[in-house]
BAVEXKOL-539006 format. One record per residue (C-alpha): residue number from 1; residue in one letter; x, y, z. Coordinates in steps of 0.2 Angstrom, whole numbers, plus 5000, padded with zeros to 4 digits. Each point is the difference from the previous one (the first is absolute). Layout:
# residues N
 num residu    X    Y    Z
 NUM      a    X    Y    Z
...
# end
This chain:
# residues 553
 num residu    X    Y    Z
   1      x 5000 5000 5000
   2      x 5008 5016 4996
   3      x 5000 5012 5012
   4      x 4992 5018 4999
   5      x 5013 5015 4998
   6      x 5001 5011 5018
   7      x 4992 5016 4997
   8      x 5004 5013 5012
   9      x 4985 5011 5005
  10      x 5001 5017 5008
  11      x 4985 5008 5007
  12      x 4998 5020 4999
  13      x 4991 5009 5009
  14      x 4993 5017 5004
  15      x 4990 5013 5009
  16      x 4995 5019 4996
  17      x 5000 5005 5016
  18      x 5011 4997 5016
  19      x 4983 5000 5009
  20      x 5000 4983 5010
  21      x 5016 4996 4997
  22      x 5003 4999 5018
  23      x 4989 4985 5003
  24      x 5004 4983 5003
  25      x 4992 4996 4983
  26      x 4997 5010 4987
  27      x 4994 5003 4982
  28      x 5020 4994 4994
  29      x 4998 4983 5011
  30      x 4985 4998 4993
  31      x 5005 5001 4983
  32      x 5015 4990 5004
  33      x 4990 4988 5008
  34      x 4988 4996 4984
  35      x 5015 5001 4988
  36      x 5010 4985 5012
  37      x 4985 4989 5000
  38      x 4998 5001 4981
  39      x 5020 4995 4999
  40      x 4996 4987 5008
  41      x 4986 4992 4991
  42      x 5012 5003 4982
  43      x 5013 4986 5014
  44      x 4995 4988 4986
  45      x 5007 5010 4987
  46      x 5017 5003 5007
  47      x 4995 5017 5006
  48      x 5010 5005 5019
  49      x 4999 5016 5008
  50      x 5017 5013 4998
  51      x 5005 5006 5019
  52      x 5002 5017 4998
  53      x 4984 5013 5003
  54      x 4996 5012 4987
  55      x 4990 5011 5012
  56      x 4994 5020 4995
  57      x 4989 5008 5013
  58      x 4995 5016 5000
  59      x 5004 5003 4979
  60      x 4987 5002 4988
  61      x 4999 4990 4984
  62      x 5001 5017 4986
  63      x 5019 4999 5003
  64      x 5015 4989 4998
  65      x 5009 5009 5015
  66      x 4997 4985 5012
  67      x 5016 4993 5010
  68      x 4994 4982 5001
  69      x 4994 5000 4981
  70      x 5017 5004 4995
  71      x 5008 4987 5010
  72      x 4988 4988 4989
  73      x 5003 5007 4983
  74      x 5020 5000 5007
  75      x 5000 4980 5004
  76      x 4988 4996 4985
  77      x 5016 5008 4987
  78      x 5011 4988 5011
  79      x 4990 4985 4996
  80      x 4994 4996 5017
  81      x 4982 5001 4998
  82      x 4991 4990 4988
  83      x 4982 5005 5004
  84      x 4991 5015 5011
  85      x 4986 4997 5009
  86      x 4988 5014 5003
  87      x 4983 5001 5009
  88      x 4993 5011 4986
  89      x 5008 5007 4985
  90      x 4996 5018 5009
  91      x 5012 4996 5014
  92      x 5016 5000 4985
  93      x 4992 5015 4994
  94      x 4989 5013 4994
  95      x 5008 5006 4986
  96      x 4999 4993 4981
  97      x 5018 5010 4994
  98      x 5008 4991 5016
  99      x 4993 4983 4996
 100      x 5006 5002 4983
 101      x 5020 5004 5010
 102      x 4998 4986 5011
 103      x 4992 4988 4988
 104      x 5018 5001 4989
 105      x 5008 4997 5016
 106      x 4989 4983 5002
 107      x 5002 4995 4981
 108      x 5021 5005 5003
 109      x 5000 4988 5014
 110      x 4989 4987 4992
 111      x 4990 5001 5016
 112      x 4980 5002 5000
 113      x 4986 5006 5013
 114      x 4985 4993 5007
 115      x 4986 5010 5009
 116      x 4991 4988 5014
 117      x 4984 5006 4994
 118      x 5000 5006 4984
 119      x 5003 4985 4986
 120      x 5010 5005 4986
 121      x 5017 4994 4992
 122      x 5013 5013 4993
 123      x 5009 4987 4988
 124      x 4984 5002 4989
 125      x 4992 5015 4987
 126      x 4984 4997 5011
 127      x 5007 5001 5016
 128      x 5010 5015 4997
 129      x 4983 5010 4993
 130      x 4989 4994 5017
 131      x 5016 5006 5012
 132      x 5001 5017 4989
 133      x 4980 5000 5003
 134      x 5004 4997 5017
 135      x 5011 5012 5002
 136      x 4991 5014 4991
 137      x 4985 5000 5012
 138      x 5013 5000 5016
 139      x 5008 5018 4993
 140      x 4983 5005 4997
 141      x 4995 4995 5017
 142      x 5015 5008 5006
 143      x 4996 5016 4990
 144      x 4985 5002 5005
 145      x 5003 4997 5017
 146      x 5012 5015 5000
 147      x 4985 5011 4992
 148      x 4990 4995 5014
 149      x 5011 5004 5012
 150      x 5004 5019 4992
 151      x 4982 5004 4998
 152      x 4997 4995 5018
 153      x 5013 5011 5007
 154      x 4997 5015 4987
 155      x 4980 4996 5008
 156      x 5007 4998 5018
 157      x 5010 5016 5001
 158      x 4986 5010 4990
 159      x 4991 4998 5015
 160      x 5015 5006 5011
 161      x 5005 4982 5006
 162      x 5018 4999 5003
 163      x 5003 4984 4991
 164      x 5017 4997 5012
 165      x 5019 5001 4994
 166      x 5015 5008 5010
 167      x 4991 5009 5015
 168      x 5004 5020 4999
 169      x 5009 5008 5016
 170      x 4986 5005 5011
 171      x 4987 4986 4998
 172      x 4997 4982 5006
 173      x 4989 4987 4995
 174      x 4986 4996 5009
 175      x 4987 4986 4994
 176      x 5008 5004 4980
 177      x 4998 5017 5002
 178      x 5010 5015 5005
 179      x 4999 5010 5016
 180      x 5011 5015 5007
 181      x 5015 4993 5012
 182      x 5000 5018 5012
 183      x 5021 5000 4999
 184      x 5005 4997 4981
 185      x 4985 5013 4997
 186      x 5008 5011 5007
 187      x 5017 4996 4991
 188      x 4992 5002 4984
 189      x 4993 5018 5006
 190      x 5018 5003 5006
 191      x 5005 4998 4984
 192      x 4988 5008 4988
 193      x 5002 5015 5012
 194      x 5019 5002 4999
 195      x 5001 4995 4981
 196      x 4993 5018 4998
 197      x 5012 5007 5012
 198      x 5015 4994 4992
 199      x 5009 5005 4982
 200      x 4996 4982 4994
 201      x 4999 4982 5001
 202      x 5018 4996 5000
 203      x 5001 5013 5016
 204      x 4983 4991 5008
 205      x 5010 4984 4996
 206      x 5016 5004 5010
 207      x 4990 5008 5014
 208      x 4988 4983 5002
 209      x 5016 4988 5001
 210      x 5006 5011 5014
 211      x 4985 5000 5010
 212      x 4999 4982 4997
 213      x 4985 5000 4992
 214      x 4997 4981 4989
 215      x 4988 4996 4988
 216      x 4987 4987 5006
 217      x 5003 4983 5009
 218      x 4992 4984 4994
 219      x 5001 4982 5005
 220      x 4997 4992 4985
 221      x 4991 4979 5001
 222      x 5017 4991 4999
 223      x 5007 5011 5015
 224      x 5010 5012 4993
 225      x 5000 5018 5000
 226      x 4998 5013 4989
 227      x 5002 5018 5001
 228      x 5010 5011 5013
 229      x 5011 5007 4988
 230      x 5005 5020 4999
 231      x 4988 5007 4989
 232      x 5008 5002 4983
 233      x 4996 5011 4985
 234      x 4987 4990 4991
 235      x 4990 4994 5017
 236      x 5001 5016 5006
 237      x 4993 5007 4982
 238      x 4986 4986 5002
 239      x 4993 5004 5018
 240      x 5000 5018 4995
 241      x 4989 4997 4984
 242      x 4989 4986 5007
 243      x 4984 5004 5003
 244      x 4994 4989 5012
 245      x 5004 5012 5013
 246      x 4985 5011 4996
 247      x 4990 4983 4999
 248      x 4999 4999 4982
 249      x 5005 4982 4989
 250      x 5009 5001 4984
 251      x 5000 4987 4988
 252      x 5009 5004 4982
 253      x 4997 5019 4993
 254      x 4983 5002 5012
 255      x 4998 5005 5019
 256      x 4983 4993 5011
 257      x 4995 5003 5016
 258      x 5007 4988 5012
 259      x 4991 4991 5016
 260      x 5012 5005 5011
 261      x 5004 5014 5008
 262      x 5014 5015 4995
 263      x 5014 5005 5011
 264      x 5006 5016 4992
 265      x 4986 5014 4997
 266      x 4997 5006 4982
 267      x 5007 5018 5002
 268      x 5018 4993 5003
 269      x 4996 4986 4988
 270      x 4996 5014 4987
 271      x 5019 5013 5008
 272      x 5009 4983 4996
 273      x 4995 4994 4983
 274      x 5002 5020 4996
 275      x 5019 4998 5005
 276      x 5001 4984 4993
 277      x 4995 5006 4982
 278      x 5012 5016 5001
 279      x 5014 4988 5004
 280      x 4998 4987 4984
 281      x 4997 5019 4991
 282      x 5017 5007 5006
 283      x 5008 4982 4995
 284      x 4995 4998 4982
 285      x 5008 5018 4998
 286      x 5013 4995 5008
 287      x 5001 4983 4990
 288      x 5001 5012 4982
 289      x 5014 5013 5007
 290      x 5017 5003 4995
 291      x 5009 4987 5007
 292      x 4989 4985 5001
 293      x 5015 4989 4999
 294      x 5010 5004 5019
 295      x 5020 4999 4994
 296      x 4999 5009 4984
 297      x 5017 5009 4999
 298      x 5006 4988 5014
 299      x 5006 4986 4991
 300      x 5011 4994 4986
 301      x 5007 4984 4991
 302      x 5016 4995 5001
 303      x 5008 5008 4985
 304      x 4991 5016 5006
 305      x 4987 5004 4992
 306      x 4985 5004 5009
 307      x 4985 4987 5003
 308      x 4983 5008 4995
 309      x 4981 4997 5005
 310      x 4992 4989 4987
 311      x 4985 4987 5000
 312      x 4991 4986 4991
 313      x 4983 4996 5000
 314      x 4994 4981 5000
 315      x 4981 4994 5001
 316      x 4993 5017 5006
 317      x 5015 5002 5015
 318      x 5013 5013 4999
 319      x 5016 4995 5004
 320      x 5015 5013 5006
 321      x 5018 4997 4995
 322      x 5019 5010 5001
 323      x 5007 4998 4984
 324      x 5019 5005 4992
 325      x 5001 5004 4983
 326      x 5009 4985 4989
 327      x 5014 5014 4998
 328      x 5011 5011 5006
 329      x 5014 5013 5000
 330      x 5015 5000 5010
 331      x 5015 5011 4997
 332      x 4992 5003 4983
 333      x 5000 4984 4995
 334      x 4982 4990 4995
 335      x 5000 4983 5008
 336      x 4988 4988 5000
 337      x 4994 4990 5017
 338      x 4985 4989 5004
 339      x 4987 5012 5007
 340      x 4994 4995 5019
 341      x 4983 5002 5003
 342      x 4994 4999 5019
 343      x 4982 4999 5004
 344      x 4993 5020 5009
 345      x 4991 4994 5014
 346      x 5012 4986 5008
 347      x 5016 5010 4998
 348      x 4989 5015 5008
 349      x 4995 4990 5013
 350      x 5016 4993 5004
 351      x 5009 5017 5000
 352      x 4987 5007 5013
 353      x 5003 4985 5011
 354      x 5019 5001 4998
 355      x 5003 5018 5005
 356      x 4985 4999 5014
 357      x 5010 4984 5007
 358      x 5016 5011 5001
 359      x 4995 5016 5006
 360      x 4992 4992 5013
 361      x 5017 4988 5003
 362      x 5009 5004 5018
 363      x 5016 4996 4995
 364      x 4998 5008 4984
 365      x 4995 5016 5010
 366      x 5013 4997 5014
 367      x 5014 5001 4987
 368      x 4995 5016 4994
 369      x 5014 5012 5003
 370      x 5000 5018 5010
 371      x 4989 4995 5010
 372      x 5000 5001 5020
 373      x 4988 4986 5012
 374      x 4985 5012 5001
 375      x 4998 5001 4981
 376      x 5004 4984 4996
 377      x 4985 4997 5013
 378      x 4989 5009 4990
 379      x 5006 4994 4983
 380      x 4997 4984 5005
 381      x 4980 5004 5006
 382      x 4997 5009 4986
 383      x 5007 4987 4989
 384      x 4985 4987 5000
 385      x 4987 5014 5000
 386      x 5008 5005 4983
 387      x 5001 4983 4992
 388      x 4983 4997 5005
 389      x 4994 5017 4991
 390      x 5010 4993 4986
 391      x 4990 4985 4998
 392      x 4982 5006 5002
 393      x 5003 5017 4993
 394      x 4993 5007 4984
 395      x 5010 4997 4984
 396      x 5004 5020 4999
 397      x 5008 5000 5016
 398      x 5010 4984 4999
 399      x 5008 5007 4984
 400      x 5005 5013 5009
 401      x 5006 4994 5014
 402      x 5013 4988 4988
 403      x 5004 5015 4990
 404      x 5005 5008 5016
 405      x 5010 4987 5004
 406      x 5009 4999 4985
 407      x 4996 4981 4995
 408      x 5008 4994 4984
 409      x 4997 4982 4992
 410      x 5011 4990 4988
 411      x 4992 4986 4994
 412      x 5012 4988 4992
 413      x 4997 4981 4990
 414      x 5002 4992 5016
 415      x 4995 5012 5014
 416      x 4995 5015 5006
 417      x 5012 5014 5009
 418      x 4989 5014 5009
 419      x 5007 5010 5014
 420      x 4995 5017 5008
 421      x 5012 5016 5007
 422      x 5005 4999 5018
 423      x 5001 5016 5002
 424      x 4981 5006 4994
 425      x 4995 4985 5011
 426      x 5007 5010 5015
 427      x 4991 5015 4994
 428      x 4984 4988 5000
 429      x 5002 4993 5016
 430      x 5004 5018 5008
 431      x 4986 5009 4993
 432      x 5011 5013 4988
 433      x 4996 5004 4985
 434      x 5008 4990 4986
 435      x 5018 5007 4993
 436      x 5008 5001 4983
 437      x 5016 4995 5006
 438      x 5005 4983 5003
 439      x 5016 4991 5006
 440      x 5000 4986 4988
 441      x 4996 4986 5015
 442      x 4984 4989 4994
 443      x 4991 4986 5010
 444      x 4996 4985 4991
 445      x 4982 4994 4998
 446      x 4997 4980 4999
 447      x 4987 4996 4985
 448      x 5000 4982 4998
 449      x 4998 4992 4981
 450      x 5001 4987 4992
 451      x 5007 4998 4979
 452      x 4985 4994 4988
 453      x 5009 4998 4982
 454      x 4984 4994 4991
 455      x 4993 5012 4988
 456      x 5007 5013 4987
 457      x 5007 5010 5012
 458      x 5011 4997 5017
 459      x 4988 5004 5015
 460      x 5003 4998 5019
 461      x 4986 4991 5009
 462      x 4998 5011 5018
 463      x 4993 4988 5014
 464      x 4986 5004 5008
 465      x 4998 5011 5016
 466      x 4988 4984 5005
 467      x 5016 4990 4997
 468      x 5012 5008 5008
 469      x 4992 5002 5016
 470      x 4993 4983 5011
 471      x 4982 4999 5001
 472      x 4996 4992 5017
 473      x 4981 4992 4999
 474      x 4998 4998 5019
 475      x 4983 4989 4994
 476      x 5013 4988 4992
 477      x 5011 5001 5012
 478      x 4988 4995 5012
 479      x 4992 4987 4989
 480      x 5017 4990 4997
 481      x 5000 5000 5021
 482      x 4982 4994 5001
 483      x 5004 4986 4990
 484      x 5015 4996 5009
 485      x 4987 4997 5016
 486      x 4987 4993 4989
 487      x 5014 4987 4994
 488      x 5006 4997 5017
 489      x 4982 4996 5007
 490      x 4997 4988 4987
 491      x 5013 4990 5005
 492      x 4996 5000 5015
 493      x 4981 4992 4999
 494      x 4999 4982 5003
 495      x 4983 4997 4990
 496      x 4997 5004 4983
 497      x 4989 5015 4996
 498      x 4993 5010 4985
 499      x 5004 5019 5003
 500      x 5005 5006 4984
 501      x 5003 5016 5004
 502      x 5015 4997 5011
 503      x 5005 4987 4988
 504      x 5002 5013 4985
 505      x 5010 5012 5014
 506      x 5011 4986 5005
 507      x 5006 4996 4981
 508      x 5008 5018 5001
 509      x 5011 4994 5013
 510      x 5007 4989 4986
 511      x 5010 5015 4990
 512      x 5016 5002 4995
 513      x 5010 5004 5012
 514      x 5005 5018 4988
 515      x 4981 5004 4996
 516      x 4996 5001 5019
 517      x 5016 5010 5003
 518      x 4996 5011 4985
 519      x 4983 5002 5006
 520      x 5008 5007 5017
 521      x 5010 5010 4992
 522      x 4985 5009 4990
 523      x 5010 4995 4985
 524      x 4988 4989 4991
 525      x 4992 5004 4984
 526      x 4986 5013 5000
 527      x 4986 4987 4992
 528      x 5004 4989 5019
 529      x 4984 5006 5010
 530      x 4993 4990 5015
 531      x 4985 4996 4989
 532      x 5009 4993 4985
 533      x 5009 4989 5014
 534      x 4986 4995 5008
 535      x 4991 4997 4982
 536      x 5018 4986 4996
 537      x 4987 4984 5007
 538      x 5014 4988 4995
 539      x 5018 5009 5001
 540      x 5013 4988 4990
 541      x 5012 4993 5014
 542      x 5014 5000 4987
 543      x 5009 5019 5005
 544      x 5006 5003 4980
 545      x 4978 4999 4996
 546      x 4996 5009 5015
 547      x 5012 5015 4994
 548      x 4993 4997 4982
 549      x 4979 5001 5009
 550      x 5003 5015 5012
 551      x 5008 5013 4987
 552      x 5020 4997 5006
 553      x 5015 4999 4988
# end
């Protein structure tokens, strides 16, 4: 008797929602449990259940962004799978342009599908045309259901209902909708108020941070906490334009009166939206001034010649460059060299953070010459004050303030050169006005770059602000400890049990040994967010796929 060929089955499954993921059975065992018993009565034909669980709760079927969907399509190329087992063709997905994507995977491998309760064969012409049947009327139902669920919000908040989302500083939520907590109500009026009082939002900004003023705390289901972060630009721009604090509800281009109550009056709702509108005025004239471009006249190439504001426009979007000319004269002699191009708003950016950082250095002022202790004191108090004003001050005044300080960059194929005079720094610092002469002594400022030889033309890649400096997610951190605890008390039951939530926290004890100290360190890539974590159901336990899952190089 010959004996059938082993064919290994892998069962995917999935789940929308994370709602009930906790429990000790859910909508994935179910599945999984329906899919195993149908394995079993194919014993016959040689059919055995592969080990590994292909597992996707809480991701919806309209996308192929689904960790434990990739780990299938990822072991079905290396010839591991031979069949996939899935409750109903829905669960693979909902989508008839990413069934066509995984279906050349399947036909690539050799490998085929079955759904438990949907009969169909995709080695035949029919059984292609009833799945593609199938699968039209699942994206339908999944369109549909997203109209459903736009209308009934548009409807919802028509009628003022706060259809929930991040909750606004200066409300909780009581039985789904919001009432006014006293304290952060008066934060907010706190805020509005001295928004008028002060020149702008940069100035509000600075003055929030020192009166340690943060934008709203909030637990969030998994345990982590969001929120108590110094206000920045954009929040701060948001709180000031939202108009739920004069009870109103906002959804697209159109404002309704809300159910719950205001917190700031209309009069100083009106003062502030007055001042708001002057200051995006003053901007957009300041946008089409002179110098929109902040080092014109600062900076030149290598060979000397000047570097000039140009741009480029791509898909509707403007982009801003320094460009050299492709030639030059020196000494009355034409040569040619490969012009540099850098883009405006990096080098801008970086050039502000570099002379900020320095003029607010210590040692850097402490070596400053001519000086006795008292006004070295005061050098060195006014020195963060000023780097801070250079940072958040308008572009006017920055350019200003680096002309006054004599900056000079030489951008050459394989970095950048920029320095400022130490001596019209020691005008700044004391409070004189600037001088024409100068000693010839020049600080060095550090721009960091990086040589990108593709293209026509040599250009310097600049790294990022957000590169340069760690970014410490205290929720990660404190996630990467949770699952340290959440591992330990796992192994320290002596029954078996089904909590699935501390199951999926104690995998992230499992990480490289570089990803967790990266994580510490705030230098892990900006795409690594507590959720997306959280959302990895199955992290590889290989370290090189791990790095590959979670964004690393």
């Amino acid at each position: 008797m010959t004996q059938k060929k082993r064919l290994r089955c892998a069962i995917y499954t999935r789940k929308s929602t994370e709602e009930g993921l906790d429990q000790a059975f859910d909508s994935l065992d179910a599945q999984r449990e329906a899919c195993a018993a149908y394995i079993q009565s194919q014993k016959s034909e040689g059919w055995i259940l592969h080990p590994t669980l292909y597992d996707d709760g809480g991701f919806s079927g309209g996308s192929m962004e689904r960790p434990a969907l990739a780990r299938l399509l990822a072991d079905l190329r290396e010839g591991k799978v031979d069949i996939v087992i899935v409750y109903k063709v829905d669960r693979l997905t909902r989508s008839l342009n990413d069934f066509a994507r995984i279906v050349d995977v399947f036909d690539a491998a050799g490998a085929s599908f079955v759904s438990v309760t949907q009969q169909f064969n995709t080695t035949t012409s029919m059984g292609r045309l009833t799945l593609n049947v199938l699968l039209s009327f699942a994206q339908f139902e999944r369109e549909v259901i997203a109209e459903r669920i736009r209308d009934k919000i548009a409807q919802s908040k028509a009628r003022g209902i706060w259809m929930g989302g991040p909750v606004p500083l200066g409300y909780d939520v009581v039985d789904r909708k919001l009432v006014p907590n006293v304290k952060e109500a008066k934060i907010v009026e706190h805020i509005f108020q001295r928004y008028l009082a002060v020149p702008s939002v940069m100035a509000l900004m600075e003055e929030l941070k020192t009166e340690g003023i943060v934008t709203k705390r909030q637990t969030m289901r998994d345990g982590s906490v969001r929120g108590g972060q110094p206000f920045v630009r954009g929040p701060l721009h948001h709180l000031l334009a939202n108009p739920m604090y004069i009870g109103k509800i906002r959804h697209c281009d159109r404002v309704y009166d809300g159910e719950h109550p205001p917190i700031i009056d209309q009069a100083l709702w009106d003062a502030v939206q007055a001042k708001r509108a002057g200051a995006i005025g003053v901007r957009r004239e300041r946008g089409n001034s002179e110098h929109r471009s902040l080092l014109t006249g600062m900076i030149r190439d290598h060979v000397d010649r000047p570097m000039s504001p140009s741009h480029a426009v791509k898909q509707k979007r403007r982009y801003r460059y320094y460009v050299s000319s492709m030639t030059a004269v020196v000494d009355d002699a034409t040569i040619k060299a490969p012009a540099l191009r850098l883009p405006a708003a990096e080098l801008e950016q970086a050039t502000i953070d570099a002379a900020a950082s320095l003029i607010a250095d210590q040692r850097t002022i402490m070596a400053l010459p001519e000086v006795d202790a008292q006004s070295t004191r005061r050098r060195i108090d006014a020195g963060p004050a000023l780097g801070s004003a250079m940072q958040g001050g308008r572009k006017n005044e920055v350019r200003q303030s680096l002309q006054a300080l004599d900056l000079a960059i030489i951008v050459r194929p394989d970095g950048i050169e920029a320095s400022i005079s130490r001596r019209r720094l020691v005008a700044l610092l004391d409070g004189a006005p600037p001088i024409a002469e100068d000693d010839g002594a020049r600080l060095p400022l550090l721009i960091e770059t990086a040589p990108d030889k593709r293209g026509r033309n040599l250009k310097l890649v600049l790294r990022s602000h957000e590169e340069r400096k760690p970014n410490l997610d205290l929720e990660l951190v404190a996630l990467i400890r949770k699952a340290e605890a959440a591992r330990l008390q796992l192994f320290a039951q002596t029954s078996v049990t089904n909590d699935r939530t501390a199951e999926r926290v104690a995998r992230l004890a499992f990480l490289a040994p570089d990803i967790i100290t990266a994580i510490l360190e705030g230098r892990q890539p900006p795409s690594l967010t507590p959720r997306r974590l959280m959302k990895h159901a199955a992290i590889p336990l290989d370290w090189k796929d791990q790095r590959k899952a979670l964004g690393f190089r």
